[in-house]
C-alpha positions as CSV (number, residue, x, y, z in Angstrom):
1,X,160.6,43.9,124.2
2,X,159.9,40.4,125.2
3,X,161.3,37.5,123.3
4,X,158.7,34.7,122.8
5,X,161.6,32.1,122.1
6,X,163.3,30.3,124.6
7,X,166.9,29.9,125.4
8,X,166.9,26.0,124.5
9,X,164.9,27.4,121.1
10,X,167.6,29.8,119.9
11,X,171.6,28.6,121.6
12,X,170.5,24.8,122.1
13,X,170.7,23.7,118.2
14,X,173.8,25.5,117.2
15,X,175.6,24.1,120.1
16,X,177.6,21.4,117.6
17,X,178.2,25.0,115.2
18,X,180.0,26.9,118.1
19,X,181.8,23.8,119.3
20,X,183.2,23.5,115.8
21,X,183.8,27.3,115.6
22,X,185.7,27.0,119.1
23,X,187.5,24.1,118.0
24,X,188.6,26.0,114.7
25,X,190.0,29.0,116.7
26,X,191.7,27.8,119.4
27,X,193.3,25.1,117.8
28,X,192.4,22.9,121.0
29,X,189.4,20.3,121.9
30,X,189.8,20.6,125.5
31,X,190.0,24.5,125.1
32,X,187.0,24.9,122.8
33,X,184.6,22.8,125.0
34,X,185.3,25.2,127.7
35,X,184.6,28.2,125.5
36,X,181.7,26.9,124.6
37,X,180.7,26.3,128.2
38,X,181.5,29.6,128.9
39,X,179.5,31.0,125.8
40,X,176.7,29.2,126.5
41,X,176.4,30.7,130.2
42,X,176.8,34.5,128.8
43,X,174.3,33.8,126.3
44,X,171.7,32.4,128.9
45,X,172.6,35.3,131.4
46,X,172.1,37.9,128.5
47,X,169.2,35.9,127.0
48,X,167.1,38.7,127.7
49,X,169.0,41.1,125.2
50,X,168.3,38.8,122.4
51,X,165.3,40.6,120.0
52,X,164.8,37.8,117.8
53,X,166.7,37.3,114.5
54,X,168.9,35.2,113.4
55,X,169.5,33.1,116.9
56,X,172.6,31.4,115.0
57,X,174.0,34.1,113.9
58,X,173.7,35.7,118.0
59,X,174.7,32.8,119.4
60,X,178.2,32.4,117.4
61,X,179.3,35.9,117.7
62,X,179.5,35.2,121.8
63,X,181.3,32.3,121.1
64,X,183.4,34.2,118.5
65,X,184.2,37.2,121.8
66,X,184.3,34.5,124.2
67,X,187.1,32.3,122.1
68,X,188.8,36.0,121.4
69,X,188.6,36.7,125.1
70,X,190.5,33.1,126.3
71,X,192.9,33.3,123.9
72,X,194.0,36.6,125.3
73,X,193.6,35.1,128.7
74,X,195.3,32.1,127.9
75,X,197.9,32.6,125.5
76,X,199.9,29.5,124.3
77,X,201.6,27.5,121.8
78,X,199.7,27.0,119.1
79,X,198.9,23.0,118.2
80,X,198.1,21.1,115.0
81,X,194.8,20.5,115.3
82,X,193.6,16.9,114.5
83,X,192.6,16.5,110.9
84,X,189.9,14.2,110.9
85,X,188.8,13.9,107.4
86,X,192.8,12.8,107.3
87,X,192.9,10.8,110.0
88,X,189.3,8.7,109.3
89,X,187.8,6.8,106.7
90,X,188.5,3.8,104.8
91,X,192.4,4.0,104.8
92,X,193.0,0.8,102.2
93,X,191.0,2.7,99.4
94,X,194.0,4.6,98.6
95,X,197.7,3.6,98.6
96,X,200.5,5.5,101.1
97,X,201.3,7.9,98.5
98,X,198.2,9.5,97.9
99,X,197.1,9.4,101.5
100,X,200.5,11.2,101.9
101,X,199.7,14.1,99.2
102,X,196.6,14.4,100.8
103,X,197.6,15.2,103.9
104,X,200.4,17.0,102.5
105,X,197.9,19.4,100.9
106,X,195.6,19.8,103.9
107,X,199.0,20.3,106.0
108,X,199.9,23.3,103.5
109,X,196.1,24.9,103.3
110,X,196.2,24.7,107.4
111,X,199.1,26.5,107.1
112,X,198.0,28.7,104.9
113,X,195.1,29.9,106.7
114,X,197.0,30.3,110.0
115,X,199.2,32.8,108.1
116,X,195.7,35.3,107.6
117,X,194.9,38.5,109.8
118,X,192.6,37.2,112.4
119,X,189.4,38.4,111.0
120,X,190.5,36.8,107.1
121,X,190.3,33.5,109.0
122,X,187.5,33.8,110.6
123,X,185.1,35.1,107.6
124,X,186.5,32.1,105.5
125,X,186.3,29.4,108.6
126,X,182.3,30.5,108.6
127,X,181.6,31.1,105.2
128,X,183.3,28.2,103.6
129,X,183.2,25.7,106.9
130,X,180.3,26.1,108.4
131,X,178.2,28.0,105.3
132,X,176.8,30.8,106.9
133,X,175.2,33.1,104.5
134,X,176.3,36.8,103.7
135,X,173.1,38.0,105.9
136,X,174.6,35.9,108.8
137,X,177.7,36.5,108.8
138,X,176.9,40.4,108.7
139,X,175.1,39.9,111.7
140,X,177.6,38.0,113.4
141,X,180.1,40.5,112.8
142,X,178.0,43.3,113.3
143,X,178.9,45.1,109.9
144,X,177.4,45.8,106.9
145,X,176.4,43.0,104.1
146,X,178.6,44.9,101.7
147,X,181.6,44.9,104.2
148,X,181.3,41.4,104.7
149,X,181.3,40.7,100.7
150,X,184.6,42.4,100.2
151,X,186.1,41.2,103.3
152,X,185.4,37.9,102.2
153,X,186.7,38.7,98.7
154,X,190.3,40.1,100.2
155,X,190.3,36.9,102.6
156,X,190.0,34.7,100.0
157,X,192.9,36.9,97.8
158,X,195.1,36.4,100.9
159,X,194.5,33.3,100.9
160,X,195.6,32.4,97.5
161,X,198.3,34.6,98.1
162,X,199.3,32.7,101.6
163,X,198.8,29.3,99.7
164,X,201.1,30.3,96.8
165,X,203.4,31.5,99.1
166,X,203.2,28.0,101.3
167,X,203.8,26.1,98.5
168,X,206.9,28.1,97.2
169,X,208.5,27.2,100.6
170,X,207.8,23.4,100.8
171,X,208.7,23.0,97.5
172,X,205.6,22.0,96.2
173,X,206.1,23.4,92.6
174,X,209.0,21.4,91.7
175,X,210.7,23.5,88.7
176,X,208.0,25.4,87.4
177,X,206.0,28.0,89.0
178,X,202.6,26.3,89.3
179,X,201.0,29.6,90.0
180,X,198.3,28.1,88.1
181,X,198.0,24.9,89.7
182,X,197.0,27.4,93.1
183,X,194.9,29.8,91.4
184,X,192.7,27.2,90.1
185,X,192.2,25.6,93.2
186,X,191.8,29.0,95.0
187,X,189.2,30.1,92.0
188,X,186.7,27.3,93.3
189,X,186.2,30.0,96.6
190,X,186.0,33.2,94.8
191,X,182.8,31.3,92.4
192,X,180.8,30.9,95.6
């Protein structure tokens, strides 16, 4: 079957998607530009397997192998990545406190995260980071719509659980439990 889109059609305008999905899962800019490189090459040499579809969807799941391959290739110490929404932005509109919670809170959430199985983190980093629907991110994965929606449902329970757990260690409840103060947060993913 011959695909009447080309390859600059379908991998071209999700290039900024998988550099943001690379950068997610390996932690590392100079990693995930590479893995990206390298997707992009297996997706033009296997452009001819591509039926049509969802070219997003296609495109991200080589990245997805591809980051899953370097890692194994290139295993290392894992780095903070750079929080930019921290690090940017008009830095006198809020006083050294609250930029301190802030990062505080993004800090404990990264943590968080990195505490999930593998495949936890990367249903939430695509469903809640880069909004891919249900329907893509069953074809990214290569399962079942229904699969995905309970995967995504115990991700986001680990999650809570993880963050609950992250903020029992720093402290971050003071004297009372503030199991409340998490789920609430936490209940925000579970309504989407």
């Amino acid at each position: 079957m011959s695909n009447p889109q080309s390859f600059d059609d379908v991998v071209v305008p999700h290039l900024n998607a998988a550099h943001r999905l690379a950068r997610w899962l390996l932690g590392n800019e100079h990693d995930a530009e590479d893995v990206v490189q390298e997707a992009s090459l297996r997706a033009f040499r296997y452009f001819r397997t591509f039926t049509g579809g969802n070219g997003r969807a296609w495109f991200l799941r080589i990245v997805r192998n591809t980051s899953s391959d370097w890692r194994s290739r290139n295993l290392q110490a894992a780095t903070d990545p750079f929080d930019e929404e921290a690090h940017s932005g008009d830095v006198s509109a809020s006083d050294p406190e609250t930029l301190l919670l802030r990062v505080d809170a993004g800090t404990r959430l990264e943590r968080a995260i990195g505490l999930l199985s593998n495949r936890h983190r990367q249903l939430l980093v695509q469903r809640e980071l880069h909004g891919l629907t249900y329907r893509e991110l069953a074809d990214l994965t290569g399962s079942p719509i229904g699969t995905v929606m309970s995967g995504l449902s115990r991700a986001r329970h680990a999650l809570r659980e993880a963050l609950h757990e992250e903020m029992k260690r720093s402290g971050a409840y003071g004297e009372s439990d503030g199991r409340s103060d998490c789920d609430s947060r936490s209940a925000r993913l579970d309504s989407q």
